[in-house]
C-alpha positions, 0 to 999 in steps of 0.5 A: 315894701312895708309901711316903715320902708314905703317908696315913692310911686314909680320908684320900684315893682314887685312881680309875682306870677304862678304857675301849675304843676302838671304830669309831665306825660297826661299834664294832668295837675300835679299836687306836689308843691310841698315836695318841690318847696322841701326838696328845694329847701331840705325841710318842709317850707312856704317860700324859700329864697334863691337870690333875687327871687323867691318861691312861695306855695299858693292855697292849690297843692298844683302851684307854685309862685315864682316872685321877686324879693328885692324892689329896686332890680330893675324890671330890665333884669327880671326875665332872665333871672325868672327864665333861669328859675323856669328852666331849673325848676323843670329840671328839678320836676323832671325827677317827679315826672313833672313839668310848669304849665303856663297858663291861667287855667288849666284846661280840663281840671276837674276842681271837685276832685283835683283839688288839693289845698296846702296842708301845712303851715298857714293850713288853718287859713286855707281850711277857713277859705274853704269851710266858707267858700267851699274852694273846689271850684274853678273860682278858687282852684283853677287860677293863674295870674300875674300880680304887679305890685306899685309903691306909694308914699303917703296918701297924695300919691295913693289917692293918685296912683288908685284913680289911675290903676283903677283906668287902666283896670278895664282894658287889661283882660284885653292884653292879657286874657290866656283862659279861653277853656275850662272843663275841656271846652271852649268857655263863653269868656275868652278871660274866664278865669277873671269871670269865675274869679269874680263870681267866687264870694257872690255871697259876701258882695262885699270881698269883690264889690264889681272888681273894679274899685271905688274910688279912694283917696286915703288909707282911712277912706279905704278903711272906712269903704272897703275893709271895714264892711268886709271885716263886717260882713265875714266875721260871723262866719269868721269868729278867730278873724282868721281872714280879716286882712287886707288880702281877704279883698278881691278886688282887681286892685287892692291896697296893701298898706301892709307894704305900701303898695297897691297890687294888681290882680286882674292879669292872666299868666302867660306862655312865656316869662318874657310875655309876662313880664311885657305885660308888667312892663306895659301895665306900668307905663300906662298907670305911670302916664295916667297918673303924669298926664295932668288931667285932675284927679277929681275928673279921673275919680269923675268917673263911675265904678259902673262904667268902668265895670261895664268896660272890664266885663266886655274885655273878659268876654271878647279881650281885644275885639270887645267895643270901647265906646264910653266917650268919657273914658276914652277922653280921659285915656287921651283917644280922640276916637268916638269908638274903638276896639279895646286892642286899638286903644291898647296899641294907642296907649301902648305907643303913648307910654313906651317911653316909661317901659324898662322891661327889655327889648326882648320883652317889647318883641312879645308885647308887639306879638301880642298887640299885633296877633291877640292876647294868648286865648285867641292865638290858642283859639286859633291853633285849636281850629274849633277842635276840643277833642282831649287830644288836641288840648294835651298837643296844644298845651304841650306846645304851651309847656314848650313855649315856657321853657323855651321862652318863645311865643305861641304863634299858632300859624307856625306851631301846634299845627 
């Protein structure tokens, strides 16, 4: 989706989800994403293709991207092409001794002494990242998400597809929050990966602003509020500008002009591709029926970062359970409800804009599990039963593993137990 090729909003989908690699005995990390690249490809590479889907590394020597190359396959096609890479890349690590993990975070990394950045082509990059950041940290080295990637064309429907991205921001740590543990314990957020991704350039305010974005209603009033004050407020620390690109921006949705599209970070990897891909398929249809709904953009622009912010930080803490009760949101969501739970909005929301899901019967079977029984980090919450122990983790995220190869659900009344 580049700049010369732009596509109309809704017209495609780019889907990106990464993934750890863990010893397939201790599932401890495993920093051998180069190895995996090299073996796959026959020469030290970043990304290489395998029909409509790609691989790429990521900053953390312990990930790997899985994404799709080609725009226009239908979101329907997606989770068995992603599945079939899942189940050739175990087989493949079988032979390191390895296996994918699911997840957003691991659950008892140690990030000051298991990280290991990518060493080879773009290492200056990474080095500039950690020289200014110091990325061994969770904020850095312990995160796993799903981006979702939406085309426009022209600034109208920028202006139109950001103001309904950025209402539909708050709500989806509700949906997709897996990352209730780190440090081999239960974390006051059940999302905490958003919450240490949000925290991990508090000295540039700028990169991340509240995660939420402002409101923006043309490339140059993009440039002018977003990029040019972080270009800005990096270049000191930045002499080559080395990072002073588009994708230096934090935010839980950015613009990238580069290929036309915004992309939506603020969504936690699930146990299953399936999930995943329920999830993009969900997402989709809810940007896609705020942007149809009729409502003027000046009302959905109406209102402020700050409250929206607000929502968000209540779904990262509690996802599904958290209180929605800002009266102009829930308005402009269509709810005709003074108060409710982010899952109940979700599921009314849900229900509202099926109608535009293409992802699959299979992938709306794992979309009603989870509006039904929570997001991921309650269900392992559940399993877990309060027990932290380093034994019971490994049996529970075991069972994770098992789940994303076997592409099924994690339902803790019948597993892990």
């Amino acid at each position: 989706m580049t700049a010369a090729r732009a596509l109309p909003a809704f017209s495609a989908q780019g889907i990106e989800i990464e993934l750890m690699i863990v010893d397939i005995d201790t599932l401890d990390p495993l920093p051998i994403a180069d190895r995996v690249l090299q073996t796959e490809a026959g020469t030290q590479v970043n990304e290489l293709q395998r029909g409509i889907l790609g691989w790429s590394n990521e900053m953390a020597l312990h990930v790997i991207e899985i994404k799709s190359l080609d725009p226009h396959t239908p979101l329907a096609q997606l989770p068995t092409a992603f599945q079939r890479e899942i189940r050739y890349l175990n087989r493949m690590l079988g032979h390191f001794r390895a296996r994918l993990m699911p997840t957003a975070m691991h659950p008892w990394m140690d990030p000051r002494t298991q990280m290991h950045i990518w060493p080879h082509d773009n290492a200056d990059l990474y080095a500039a990242y950690d020289r200014i950041f110091q990325c061994r940290s969770h904020g850095w080295a312990n995160l796993q998400s799903l981006h979702v990637n939406l085309p426009f064309r022209g600034d109208d429907e920028f202006a139109r597809l950001h103001a309904a991205v950025r209402l539909v921001l708050p709500l989806l740590p509700a949906l997709a929050a897996s990352s209730p543990l780190a440090d081999g314990r239960r974390q006051s957020a059940l999302d905490y990966r958003m919450q240490a991704y949000a925290h991990n350039a508090d000295e540039f305010a700028s990169i991340a602003g509240a995660i939420i974005p402002d409101n923006a209603s043309s490339r140059a009033d993009y440039e002018r509020q977003v990029l040019a004050p972080m270009y800005r407020d990096i270049a000191a620390h930045d002499p080559q500008g080395i990072l002073q690109q588009e994708w230096l921006n934090s935010r839980g949705a950015i613009a990238r002009f580069d290929r036309s599209t915004i992309e939506i970070r603020v969504l936690d990897t699930q146990e299953t591709i399936y999930a995943d891909l329920a999830i993009a398929g969900a997402v989709i249809g809810m940007v896609r029926c705020l942007y149809q709904c009729g409502i003027p953009l000046t009302e959905q622009q109406a209102i402020p970062t700050a409250a929206l912010a607000a929502i968000f930080d209540a779904c990262v803490q509690d996802a599904d359970q958290a209180l929605v009760d800002n009266a102009q949101y829930l308005w402009l969501l269509g709810a005709d409800v003074s108060a409710c739970a982010a899952g109940e909005l979700l599921r009314l929301l849900a229900a509202r804009c099926d109608r535009h899901d293409r992802s699959g019967d299979a992938t709306q079977q794992s979309l009603r599990t989870i509006l039904e029984h929570g997001p991921l980090a309650r269900r392992i919450l559940r399993a877990l039963d309060g027990d932290t122990s380093h034994a019971r983790l490994v049996s529970v995220y075991r069972e994770l593993c098992d789940c994303l190869d076997g592409a099924r659900m994690f339902a803790p009344s019948e597993r892990a137990r």
